[in-house]
C-alpha positions in Angstrom: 62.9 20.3 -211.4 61.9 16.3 -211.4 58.7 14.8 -212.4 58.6 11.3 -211.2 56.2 8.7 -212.9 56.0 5.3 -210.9 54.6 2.1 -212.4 53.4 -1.2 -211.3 50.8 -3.4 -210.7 48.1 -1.7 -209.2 47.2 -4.7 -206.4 51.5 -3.8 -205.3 51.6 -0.4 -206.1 48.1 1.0 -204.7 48.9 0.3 -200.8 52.4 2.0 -200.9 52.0 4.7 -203.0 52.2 7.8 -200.3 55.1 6.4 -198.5 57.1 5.2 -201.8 56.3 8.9 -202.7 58.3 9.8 -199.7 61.2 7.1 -200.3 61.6 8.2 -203.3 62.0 12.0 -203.1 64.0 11.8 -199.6 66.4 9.4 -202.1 66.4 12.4 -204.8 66.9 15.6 -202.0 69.6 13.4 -201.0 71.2 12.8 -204.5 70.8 16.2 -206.0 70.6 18.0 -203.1 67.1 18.8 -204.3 64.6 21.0 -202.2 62.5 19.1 -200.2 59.2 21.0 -201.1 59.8 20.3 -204.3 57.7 17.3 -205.1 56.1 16.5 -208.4 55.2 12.8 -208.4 52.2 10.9 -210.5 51.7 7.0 -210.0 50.3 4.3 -212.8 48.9 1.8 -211.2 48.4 -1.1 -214.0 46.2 -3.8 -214.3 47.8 -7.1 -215.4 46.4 -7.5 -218.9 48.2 -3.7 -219.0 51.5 -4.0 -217.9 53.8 -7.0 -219.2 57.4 -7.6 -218.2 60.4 -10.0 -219.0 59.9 -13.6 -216.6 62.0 -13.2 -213.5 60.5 -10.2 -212.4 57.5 -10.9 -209.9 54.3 -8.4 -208.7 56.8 -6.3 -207.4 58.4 -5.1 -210.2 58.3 -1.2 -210.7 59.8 1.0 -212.9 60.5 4.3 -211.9 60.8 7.4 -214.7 62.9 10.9 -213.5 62.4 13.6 -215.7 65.1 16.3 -214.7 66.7 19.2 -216.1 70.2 18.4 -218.0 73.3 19.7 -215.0 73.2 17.1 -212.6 77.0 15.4 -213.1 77.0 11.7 -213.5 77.6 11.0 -210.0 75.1 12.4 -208.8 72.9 10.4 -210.9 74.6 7.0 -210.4 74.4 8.0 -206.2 70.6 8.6 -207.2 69.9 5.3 -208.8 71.7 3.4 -206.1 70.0 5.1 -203.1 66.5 3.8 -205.1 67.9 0.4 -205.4 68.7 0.3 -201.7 65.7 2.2 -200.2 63.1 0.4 -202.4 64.5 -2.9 -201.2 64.6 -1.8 -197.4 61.4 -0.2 -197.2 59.0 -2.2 -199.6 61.2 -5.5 -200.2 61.4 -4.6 -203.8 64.2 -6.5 -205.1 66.6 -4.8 -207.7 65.4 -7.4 -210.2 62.2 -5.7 -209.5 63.2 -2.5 -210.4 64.3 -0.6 -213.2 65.4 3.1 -213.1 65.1 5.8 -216.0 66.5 9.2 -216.0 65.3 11.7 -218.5 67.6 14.6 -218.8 66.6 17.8 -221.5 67.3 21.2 -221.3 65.6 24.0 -219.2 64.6 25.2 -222.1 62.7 22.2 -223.1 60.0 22.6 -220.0 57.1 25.4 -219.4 56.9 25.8 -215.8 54.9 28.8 -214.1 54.2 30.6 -217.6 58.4 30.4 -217.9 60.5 28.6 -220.6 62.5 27.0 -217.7 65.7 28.3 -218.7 64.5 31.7 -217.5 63.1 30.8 -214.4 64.7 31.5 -210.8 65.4 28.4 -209.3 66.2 28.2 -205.5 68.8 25.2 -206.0 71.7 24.4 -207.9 71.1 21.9 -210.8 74.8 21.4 -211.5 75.0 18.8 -208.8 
């Protein structure tokens, strides 16, 4: 399982949202070798008086919050965070300045999913990636 929040500045994040929702989860299938119908993404558009950040940063900047079940090995999550850096950059021109990268990891047991504690669902992938 990933939830993915996104956040930025509405007037930047508003016209990219459906294909940075696709950069972003091929970058995650790729990383943790996810399935690709699994897709769980929600998107904060902010308006300026709402969303403050360090100077240096410009419109672009987005932060990026993966919520995933503990397993995945380090690498995997390192590989993850530099296919975002990459993509974001080639796709949208978001400069790694512009972007920050936050992985959540808790135990299965820690989520609810389809009337499941998640450490007794079925998955149909490996999380010890």
């Amino acid at each position: 399982m990933a939830q993915v929040k996104m956040y930025g500045l509405k007037e930047s994040l508003n016209p990219i949202k459906q294909k940075l929702s696709e950069v972003v989860h091929s970058c995650v299938v790729e990383a943790f070798k996810f399935p690709a119908d699994k897709k769980f993404h929600r998107f904060f558009p902010m308006d300026k008086e709402d969303f403050h950040f360090a100077p240096g940063r410009t419109d672009a900047y987005t932060i990026i919050e993966i919520s995933i079940f503990e397993g995945r090995s380090a690498d995997s999550k390192k590989l993850l965070i530099r296919l975002l850096f990459e993509s974001l950059n080639n796709h949208f021109h978001i400069s790694p300045e512009d972007l920050e990268i936050t992985i959540f990891e808790t135990p299965k047991s820690n989520w609810g999913i389809r009337g499941l504690p998640g450490d007794e669902l079925k998955l149909n992938y490996k999380v010890n990636v």
